[in-house]
N, CA, C and O atoms as CSV, one atom per row, in Angstrom:
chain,resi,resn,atom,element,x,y,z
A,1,UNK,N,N,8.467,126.237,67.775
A,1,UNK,CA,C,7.133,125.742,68.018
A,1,UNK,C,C,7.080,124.278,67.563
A,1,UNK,O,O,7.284,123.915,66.404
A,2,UNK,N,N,6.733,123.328,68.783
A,2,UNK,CA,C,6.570,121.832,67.942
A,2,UNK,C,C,5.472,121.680,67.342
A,2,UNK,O,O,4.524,122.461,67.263
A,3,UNK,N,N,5.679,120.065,66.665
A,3,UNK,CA,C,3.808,120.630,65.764
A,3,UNK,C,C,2.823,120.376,66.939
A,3,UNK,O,O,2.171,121.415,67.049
A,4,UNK,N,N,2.475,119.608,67.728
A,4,UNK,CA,C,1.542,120.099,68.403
A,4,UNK,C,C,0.732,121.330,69.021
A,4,UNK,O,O,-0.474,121.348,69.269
A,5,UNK,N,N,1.621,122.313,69.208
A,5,UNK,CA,C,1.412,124.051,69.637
A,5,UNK,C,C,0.716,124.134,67.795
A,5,UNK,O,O,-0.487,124.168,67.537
A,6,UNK,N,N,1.776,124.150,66.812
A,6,UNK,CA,C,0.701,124.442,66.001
A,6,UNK,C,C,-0.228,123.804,65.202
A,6,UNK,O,O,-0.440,123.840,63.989
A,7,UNK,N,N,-0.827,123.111,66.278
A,7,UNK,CA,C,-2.229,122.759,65.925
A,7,UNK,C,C,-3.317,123.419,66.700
A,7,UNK,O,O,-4.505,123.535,66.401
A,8,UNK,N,N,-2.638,123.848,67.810
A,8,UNK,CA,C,-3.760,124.149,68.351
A,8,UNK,C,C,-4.254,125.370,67.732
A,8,UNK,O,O,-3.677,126.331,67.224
A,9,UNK,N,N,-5.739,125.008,67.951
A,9,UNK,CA,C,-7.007,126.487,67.382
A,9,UNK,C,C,-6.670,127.245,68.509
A,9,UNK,O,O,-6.252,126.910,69.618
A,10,UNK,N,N,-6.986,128.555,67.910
A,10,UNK,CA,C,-6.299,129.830,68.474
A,10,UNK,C,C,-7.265,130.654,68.878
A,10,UNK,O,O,-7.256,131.579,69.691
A,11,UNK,N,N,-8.249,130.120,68.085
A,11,UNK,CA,C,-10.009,130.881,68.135
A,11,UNK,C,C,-10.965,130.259,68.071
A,11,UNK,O,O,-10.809,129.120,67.630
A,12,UNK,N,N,-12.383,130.682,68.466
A,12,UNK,CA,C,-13.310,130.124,68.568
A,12,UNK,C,C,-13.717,129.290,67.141
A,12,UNK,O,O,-14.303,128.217,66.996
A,13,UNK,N,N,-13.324,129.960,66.449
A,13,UNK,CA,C,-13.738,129.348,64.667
A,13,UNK,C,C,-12.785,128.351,64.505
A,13,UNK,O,O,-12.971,127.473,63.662
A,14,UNK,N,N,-11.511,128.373,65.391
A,14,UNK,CA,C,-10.676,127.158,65.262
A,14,UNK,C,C,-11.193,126.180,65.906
A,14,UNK,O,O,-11.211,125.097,65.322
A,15,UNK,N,N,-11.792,126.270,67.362
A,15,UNK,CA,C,-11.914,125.566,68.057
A,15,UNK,C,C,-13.125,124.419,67.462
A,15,UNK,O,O,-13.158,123.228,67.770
A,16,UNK,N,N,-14.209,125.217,66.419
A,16,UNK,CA,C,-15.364,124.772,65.573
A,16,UNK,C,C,-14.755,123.803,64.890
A,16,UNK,O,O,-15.075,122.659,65.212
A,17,UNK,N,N,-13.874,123.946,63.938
A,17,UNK,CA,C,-13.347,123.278,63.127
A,17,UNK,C,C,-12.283,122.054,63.555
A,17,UNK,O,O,-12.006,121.109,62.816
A,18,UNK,N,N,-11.836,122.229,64.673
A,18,UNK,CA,C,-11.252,121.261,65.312
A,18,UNK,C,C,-12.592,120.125,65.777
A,18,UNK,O,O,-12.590,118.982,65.320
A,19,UNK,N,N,-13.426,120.487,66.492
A,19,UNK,CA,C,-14.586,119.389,67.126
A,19,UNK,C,C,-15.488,119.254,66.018
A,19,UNK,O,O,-16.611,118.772,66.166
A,20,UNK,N,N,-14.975,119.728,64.725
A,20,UNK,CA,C,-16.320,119.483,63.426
A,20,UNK,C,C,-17.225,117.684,63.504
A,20,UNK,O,O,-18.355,117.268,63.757
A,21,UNK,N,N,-15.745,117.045,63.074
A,21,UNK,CA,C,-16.353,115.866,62.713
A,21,UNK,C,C,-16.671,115.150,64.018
A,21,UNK,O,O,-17.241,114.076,63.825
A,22,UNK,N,N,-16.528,115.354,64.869
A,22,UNK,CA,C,-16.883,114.380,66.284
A,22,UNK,C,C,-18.121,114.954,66.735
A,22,UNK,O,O,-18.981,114.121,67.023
A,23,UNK,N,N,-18.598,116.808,66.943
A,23,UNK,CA,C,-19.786,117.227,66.635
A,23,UNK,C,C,-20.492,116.826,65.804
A,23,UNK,O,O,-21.565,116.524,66.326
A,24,UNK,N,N,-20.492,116.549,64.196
A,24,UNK,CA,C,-21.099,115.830,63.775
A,24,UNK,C,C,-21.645,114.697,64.145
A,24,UNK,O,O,-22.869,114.648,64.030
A,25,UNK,N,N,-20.904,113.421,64.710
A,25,UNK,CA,C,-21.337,112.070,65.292
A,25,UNK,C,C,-21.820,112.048,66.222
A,25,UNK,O,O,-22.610,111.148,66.506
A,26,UNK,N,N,-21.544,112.962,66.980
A,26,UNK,CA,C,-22.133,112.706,68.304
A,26,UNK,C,C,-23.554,113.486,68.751
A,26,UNK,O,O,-24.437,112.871,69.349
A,27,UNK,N,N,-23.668,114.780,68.430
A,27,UNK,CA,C,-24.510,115.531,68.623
A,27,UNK,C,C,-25.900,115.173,68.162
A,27,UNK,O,O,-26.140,114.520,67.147
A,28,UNK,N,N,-27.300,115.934,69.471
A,28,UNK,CA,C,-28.525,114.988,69.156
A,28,UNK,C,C,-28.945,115.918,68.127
A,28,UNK,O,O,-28.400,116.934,67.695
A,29,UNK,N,N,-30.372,115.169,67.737
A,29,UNK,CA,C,-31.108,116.277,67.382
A,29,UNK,C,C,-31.836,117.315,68.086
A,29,UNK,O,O,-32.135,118.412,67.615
A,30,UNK,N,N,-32.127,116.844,69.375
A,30,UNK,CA,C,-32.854,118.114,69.997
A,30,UNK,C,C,-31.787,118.820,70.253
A,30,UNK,O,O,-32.214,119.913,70.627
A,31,UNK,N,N,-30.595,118.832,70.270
A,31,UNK,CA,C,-29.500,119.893,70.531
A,31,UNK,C,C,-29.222,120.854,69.601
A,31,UNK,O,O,-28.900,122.035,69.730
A,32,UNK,N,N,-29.464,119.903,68.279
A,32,UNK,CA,C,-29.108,120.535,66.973
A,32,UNK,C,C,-30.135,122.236,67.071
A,32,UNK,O,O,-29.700,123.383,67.175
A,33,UNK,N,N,-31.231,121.856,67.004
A,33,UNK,CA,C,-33.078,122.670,67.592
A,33,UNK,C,C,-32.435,123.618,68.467
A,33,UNK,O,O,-32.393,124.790,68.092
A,34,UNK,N,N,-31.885,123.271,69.666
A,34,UNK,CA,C,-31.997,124.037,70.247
A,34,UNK,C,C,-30.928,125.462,69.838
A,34,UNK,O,O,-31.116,126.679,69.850
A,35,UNK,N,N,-29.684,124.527,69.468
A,35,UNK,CA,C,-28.914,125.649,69.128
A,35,UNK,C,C,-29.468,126.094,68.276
A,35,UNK,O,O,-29.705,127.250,68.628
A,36,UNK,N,N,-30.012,125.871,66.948
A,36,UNK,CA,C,-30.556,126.733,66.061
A,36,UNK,C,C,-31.223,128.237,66.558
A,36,UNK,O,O,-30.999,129.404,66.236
A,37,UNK,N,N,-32.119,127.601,67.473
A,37,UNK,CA,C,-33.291,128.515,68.628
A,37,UNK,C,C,-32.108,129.847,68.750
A,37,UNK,O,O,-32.089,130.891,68.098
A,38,UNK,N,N,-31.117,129.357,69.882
A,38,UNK,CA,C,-29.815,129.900,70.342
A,38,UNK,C,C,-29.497,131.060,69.335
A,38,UNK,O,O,-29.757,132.251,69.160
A,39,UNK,N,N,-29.051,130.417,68.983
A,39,UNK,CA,C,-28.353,131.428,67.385
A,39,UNK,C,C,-29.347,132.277,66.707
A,39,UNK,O,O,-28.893,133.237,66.084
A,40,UNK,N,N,-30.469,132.118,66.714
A,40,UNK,CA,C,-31.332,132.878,65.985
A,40,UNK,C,C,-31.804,134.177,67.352
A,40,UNK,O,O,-31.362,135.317,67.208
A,41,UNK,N,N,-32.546,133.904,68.385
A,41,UNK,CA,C,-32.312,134.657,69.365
A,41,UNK,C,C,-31.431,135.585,69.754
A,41,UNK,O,O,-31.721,136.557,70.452
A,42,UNK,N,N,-30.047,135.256,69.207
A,42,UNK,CA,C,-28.659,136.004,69.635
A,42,UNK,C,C,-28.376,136.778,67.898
A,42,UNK,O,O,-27.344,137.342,67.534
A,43,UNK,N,N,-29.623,136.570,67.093
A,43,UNK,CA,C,-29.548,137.418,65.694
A,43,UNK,C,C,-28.234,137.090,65.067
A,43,UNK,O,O,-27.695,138.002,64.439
A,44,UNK,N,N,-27.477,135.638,65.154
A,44,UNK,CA,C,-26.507,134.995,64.441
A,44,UNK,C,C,-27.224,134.444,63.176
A,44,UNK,O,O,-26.867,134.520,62.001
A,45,UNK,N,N,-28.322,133.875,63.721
A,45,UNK,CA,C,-28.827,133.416,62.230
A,45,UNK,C,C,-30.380,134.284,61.381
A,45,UNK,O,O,-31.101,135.244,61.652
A,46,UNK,N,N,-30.345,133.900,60.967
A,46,UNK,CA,C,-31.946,134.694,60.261
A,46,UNK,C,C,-33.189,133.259,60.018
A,46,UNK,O,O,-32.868,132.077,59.892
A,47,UNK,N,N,-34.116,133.623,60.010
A,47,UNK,CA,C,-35.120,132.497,60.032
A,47,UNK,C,C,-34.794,131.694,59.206
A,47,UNK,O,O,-34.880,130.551,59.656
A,48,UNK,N,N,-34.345,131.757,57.867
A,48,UNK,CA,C,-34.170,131.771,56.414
A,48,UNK,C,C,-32.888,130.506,56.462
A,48,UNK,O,O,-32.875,129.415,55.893
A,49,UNK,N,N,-31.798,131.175,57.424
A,49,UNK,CA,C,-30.494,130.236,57.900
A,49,UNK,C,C,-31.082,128.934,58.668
A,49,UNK,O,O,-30.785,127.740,58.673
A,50,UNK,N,N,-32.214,129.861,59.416
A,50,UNK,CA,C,-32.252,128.565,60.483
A,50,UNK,C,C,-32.936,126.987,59.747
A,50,UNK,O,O,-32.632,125.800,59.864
A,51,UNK,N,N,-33.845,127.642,59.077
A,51,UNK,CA,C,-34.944,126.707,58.164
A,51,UNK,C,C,-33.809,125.627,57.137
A,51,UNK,O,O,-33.950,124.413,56.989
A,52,UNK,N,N,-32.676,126.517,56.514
A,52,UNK,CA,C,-31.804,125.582,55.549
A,52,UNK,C,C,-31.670,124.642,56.187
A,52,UNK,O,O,-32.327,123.628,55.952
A,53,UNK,N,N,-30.554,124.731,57.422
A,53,UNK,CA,C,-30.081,123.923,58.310
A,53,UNK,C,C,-30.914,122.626,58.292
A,53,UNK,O,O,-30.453,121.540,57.941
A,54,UNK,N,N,-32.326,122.859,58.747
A,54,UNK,CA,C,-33.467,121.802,59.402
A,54,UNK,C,C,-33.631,121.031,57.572
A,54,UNK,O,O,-33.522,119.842,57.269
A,55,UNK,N,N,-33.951,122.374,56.535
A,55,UNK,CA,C,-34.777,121.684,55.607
A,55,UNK,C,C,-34.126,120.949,54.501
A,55,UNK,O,O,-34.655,120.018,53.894
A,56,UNK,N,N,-33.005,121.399,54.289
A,56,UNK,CA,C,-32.071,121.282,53.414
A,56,UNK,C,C,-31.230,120.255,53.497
A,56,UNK,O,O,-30.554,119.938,52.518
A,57,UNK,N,N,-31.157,119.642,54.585
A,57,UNK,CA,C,-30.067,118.346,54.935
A,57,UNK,C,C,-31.028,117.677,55.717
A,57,UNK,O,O,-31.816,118.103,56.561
A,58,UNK,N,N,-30.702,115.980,55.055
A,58,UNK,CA,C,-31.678,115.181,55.747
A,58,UNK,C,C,-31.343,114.441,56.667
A,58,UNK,O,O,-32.320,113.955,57.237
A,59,UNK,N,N,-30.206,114.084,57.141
A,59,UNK,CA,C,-29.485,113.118,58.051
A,59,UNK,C,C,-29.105,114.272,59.328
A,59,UNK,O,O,-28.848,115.442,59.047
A,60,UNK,N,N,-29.113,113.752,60.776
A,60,UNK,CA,C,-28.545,114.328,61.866
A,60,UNK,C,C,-27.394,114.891,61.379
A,60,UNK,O,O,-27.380,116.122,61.381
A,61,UNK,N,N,-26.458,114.342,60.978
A,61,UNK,CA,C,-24.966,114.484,61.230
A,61,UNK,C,C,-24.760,115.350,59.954
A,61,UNK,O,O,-23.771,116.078,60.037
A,62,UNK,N,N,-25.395,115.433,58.903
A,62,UNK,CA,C,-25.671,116.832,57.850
A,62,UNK,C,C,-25.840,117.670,58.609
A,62,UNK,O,O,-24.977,118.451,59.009
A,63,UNK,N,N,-27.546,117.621,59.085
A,63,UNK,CA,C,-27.556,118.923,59.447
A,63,UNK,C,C,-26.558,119.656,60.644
A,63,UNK,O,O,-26.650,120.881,60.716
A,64,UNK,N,N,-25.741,119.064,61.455
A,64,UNK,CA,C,-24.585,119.213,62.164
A,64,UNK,C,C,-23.841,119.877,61.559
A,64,UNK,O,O,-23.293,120.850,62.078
A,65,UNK,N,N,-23.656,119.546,60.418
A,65,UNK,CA,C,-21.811,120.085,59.729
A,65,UNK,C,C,-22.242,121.579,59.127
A,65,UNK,O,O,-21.672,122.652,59.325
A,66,UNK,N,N,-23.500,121.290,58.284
A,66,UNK,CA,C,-24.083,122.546,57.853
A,66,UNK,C,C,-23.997,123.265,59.026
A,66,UNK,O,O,-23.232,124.227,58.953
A,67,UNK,N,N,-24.485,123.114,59.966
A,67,UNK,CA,C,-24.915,124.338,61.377
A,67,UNK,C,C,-23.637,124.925,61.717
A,67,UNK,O,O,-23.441,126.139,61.762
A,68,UNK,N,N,-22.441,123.691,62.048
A,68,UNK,CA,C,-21.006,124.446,62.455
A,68,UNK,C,C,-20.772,125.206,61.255
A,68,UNK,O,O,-20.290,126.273,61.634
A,69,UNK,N,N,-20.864,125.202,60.042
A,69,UNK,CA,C,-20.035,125.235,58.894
A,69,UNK,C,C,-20.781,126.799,59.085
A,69,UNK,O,O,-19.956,127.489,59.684
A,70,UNK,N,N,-21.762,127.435,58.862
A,70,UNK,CA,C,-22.177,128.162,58.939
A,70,UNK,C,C,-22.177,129.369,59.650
A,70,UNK,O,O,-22.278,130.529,59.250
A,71,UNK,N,N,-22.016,128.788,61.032
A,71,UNK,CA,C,-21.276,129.288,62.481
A,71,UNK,C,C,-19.790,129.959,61.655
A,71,UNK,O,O,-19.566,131.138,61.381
A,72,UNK,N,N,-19.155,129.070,61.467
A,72,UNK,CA,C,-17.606,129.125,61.137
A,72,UNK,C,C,-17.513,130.545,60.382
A,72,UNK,O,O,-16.781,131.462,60.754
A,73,UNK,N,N,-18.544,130.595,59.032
A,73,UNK,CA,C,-18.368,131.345,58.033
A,73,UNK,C,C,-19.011,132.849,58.628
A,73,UNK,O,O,-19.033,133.877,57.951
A,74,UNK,N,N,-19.362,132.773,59.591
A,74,UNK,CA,C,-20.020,133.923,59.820
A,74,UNK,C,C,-19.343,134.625,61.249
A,74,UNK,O,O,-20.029,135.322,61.996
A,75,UNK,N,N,-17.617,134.270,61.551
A,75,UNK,CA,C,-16.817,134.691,62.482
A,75,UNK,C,C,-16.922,134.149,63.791
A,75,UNK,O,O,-17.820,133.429,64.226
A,76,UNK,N,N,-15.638,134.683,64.529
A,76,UNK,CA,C,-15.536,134.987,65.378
A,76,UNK,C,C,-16.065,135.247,66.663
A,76,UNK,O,O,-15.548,135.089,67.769
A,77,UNK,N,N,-17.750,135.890,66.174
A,77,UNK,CA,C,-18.797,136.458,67.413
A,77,UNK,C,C,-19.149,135.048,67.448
A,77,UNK,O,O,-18.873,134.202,68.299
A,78,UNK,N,N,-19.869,134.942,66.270
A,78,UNK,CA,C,-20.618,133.540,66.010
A,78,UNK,C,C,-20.240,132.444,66.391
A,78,UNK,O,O,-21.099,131.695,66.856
A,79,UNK,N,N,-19.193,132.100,66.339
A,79,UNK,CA,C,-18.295,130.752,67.003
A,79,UNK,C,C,-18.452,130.595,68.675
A,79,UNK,O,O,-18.733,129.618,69.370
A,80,UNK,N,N,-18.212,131.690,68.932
A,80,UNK,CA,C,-18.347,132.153,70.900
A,80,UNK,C,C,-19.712,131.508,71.403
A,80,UNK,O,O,-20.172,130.675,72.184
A,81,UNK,N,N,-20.092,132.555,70.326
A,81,UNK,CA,C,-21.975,132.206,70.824
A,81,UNK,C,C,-22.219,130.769,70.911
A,81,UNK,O,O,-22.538,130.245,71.978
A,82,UNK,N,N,-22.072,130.069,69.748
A,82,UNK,CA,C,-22.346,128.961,69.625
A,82,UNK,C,C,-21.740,127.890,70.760
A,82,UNK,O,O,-22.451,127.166,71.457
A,83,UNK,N,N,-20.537,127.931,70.793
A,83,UNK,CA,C,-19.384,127.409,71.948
A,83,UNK,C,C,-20.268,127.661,73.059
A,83,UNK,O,O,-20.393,126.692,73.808
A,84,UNK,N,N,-20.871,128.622,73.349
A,84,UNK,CA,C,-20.977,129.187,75.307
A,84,UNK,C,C,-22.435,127.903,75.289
A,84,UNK,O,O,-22.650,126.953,76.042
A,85,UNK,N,N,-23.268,128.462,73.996
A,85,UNK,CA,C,-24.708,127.558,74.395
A,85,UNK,C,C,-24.703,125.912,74.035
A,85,UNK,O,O,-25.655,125.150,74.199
A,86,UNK,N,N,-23.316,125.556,73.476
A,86,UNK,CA,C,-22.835,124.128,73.027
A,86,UNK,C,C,-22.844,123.735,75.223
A,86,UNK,O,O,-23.524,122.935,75.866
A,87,UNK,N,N,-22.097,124.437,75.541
A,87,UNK,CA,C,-21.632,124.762,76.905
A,87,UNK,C,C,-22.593,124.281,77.999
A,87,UNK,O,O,-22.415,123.511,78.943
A,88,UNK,N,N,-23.747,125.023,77.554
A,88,UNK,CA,C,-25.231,125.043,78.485
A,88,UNK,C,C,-25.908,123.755,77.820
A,88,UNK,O,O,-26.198,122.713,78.408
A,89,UNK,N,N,-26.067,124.003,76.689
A,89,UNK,CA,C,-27.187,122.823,76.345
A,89,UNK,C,C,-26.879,121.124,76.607
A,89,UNK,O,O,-27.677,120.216,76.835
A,90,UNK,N,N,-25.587,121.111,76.491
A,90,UNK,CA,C,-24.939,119.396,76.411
A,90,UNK,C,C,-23.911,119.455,77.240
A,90,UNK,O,O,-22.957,119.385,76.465
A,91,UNK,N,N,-23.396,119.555,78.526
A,91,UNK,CA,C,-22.464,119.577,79.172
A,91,UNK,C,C,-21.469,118.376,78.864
A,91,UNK,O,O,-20.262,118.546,78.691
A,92,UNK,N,N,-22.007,117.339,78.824
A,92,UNK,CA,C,-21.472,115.783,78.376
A,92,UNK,C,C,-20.666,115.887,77.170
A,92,UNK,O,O,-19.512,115.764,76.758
A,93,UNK,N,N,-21.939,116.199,76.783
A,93,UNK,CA,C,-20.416,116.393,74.932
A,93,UNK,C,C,-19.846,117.384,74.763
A,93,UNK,O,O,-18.886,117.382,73.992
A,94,UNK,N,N,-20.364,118.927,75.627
A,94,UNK,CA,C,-18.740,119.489,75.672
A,94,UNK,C,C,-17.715,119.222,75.956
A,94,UNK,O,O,-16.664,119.470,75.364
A,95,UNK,N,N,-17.915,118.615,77.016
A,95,UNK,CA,C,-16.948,117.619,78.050
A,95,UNK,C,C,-15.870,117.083,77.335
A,95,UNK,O,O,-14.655,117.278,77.333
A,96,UNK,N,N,-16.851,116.160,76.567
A,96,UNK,CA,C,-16.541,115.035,75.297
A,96,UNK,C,C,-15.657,115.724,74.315
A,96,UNK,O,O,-14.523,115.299,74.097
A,97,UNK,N,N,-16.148,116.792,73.705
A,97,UNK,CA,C,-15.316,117.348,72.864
A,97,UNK,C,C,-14.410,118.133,72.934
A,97,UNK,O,O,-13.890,118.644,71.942
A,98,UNK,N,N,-13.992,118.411,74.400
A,98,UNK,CA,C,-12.568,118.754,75.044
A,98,UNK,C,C,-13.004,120.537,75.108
A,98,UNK,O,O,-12.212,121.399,75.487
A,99,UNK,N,N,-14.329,120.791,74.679
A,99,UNK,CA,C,-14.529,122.451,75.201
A,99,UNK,C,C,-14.487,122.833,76.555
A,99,UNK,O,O,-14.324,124.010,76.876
A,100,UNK,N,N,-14.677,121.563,77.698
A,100,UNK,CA,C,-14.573,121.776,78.660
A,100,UNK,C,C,-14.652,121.186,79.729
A,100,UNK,O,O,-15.748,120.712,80.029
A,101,UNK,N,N,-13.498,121.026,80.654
A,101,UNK,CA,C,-13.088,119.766,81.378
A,101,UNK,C,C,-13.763,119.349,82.851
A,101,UNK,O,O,-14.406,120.012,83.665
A,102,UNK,N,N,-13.422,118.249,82.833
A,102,UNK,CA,C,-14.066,117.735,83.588
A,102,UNK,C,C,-13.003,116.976,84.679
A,102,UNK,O,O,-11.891,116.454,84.598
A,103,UNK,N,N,-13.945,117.211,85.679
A,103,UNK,CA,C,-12.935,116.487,87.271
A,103,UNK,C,C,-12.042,115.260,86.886
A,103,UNK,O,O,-12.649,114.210,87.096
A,104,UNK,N,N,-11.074,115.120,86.503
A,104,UNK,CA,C,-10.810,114.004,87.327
A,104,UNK,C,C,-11.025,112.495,86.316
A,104,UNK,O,O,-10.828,111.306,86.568
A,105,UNK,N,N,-11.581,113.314,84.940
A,105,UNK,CA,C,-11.447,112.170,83.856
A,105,UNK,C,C,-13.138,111.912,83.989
A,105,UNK,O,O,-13.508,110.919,83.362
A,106,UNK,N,N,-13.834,112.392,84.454
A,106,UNK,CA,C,-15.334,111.986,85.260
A,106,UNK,C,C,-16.222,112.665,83.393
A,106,UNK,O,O,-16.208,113.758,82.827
A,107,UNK,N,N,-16.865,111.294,83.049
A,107,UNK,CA,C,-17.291,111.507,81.729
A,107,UNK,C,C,-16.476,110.848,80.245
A,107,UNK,O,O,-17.061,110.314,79.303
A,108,UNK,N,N,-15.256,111.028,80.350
A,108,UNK,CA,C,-15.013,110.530,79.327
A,108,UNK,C,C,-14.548,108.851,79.381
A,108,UNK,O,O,-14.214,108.349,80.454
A,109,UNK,N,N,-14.566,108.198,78.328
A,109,UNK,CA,C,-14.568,107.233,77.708
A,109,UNK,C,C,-14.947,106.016,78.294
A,109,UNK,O,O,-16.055,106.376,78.692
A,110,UNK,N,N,-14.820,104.356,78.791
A,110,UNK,CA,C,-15.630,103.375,79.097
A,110,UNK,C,C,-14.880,103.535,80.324
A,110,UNK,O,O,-14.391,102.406,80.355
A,111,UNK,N,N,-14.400,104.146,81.426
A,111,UNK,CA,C,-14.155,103.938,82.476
A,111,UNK,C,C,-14.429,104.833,83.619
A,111,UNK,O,O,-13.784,105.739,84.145
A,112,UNK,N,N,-15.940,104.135,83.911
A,112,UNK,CA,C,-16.650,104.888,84.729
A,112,UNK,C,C,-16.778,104.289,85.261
A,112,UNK,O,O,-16.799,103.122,84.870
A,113,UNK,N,N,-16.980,104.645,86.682
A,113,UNK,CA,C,-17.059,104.052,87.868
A,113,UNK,C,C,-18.986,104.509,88.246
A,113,UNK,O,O,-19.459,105.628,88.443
A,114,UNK,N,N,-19.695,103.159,88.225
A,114,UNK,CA,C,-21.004,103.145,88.955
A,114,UNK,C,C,-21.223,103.141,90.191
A,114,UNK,O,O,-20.499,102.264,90.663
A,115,UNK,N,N,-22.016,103.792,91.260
A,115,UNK,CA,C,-22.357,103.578,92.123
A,115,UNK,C,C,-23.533,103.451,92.414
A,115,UNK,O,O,-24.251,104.432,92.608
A,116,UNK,N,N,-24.031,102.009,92.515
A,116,UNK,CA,C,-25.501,102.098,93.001
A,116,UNK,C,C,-25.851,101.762,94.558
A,116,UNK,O,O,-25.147,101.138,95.352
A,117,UNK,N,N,-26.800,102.194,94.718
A,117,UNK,CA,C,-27.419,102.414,96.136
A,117,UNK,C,C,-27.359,100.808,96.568
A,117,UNK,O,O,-27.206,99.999,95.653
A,118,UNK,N,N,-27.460,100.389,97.743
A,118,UNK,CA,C,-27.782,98.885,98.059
A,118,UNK,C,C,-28.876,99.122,98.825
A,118,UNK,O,O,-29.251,99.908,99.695
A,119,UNK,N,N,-29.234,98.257,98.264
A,119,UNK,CA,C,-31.022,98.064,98.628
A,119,UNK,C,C,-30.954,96.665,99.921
A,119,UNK,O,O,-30.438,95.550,99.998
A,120,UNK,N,N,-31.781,97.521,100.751
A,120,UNK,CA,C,-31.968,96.655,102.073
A,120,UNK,C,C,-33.421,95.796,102.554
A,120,UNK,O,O,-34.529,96.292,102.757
A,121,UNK,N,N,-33.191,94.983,102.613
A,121,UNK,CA,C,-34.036,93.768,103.173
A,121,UNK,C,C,-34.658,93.873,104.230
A,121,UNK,O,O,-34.036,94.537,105.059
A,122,UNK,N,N,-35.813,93.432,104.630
A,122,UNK,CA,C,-35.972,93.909,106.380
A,122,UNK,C,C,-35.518,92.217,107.010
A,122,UNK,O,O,-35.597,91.257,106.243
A,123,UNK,N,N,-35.196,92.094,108.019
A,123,UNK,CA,C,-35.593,90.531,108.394
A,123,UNK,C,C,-34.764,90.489,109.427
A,123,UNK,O,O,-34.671,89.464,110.103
């Protein structure tokens, strides 16, 4: 096995811990909300979990690490869950964070190709 094979996460709780710190930076706050919502709905978290998360850490990128970190500690199911609605809610930064690919390089980094409409004149 070279070291690259073993790095790779093997599981969803790996896969958490691999995109920790770039989830942290990147992720909004209404995403943060929503997954909370997510997770509590799917009875991963308890009101009690969800409230720490929000009340307990004051910076975006806290309450981020707390939310994965939490995810992490609570398995396997929990990691999935979180992953599928990371999936739905932010397609871009899944994208981004390599959970899930995209055409053709379409999304990641400064080389995007714009296309704007051309606007016509009458005369």
């Amino acid at each position: 096995m070279n070291r690259r094979e073993a790095t790779l996460p093997s599981t969803m709780e790996g896969e958490l811990k691999r995109i920790r710190s770039e989830f942290a930076e990147r992720v909004s706050n209404p995403v943060i909300k929503r997954l909370l919502d997510d997770l509590y709905e799917r009875k991963v978290f308890s009101t009690e979990e969800k409230d720490t998360v929000m009340e307990n850490h004051k910076t975006r990128a806290d309450q981020a690490r707390c939310l994965i970190d939490m995810v992490i500690q609570k398995g396997e199911r929990a990691s999935k869950i979180m992953i599928d609605r990371m999936k739905k809610r932010d397609k871009h930064l899944s994208s981004t964070l390599g959970l899930i690919s995209s055409p053709a390089g379409v999304g990641h980094g400064e080389n995007k190709t714009v296309v704007k409409p051309i606007k016509r004149t009458r005369g």
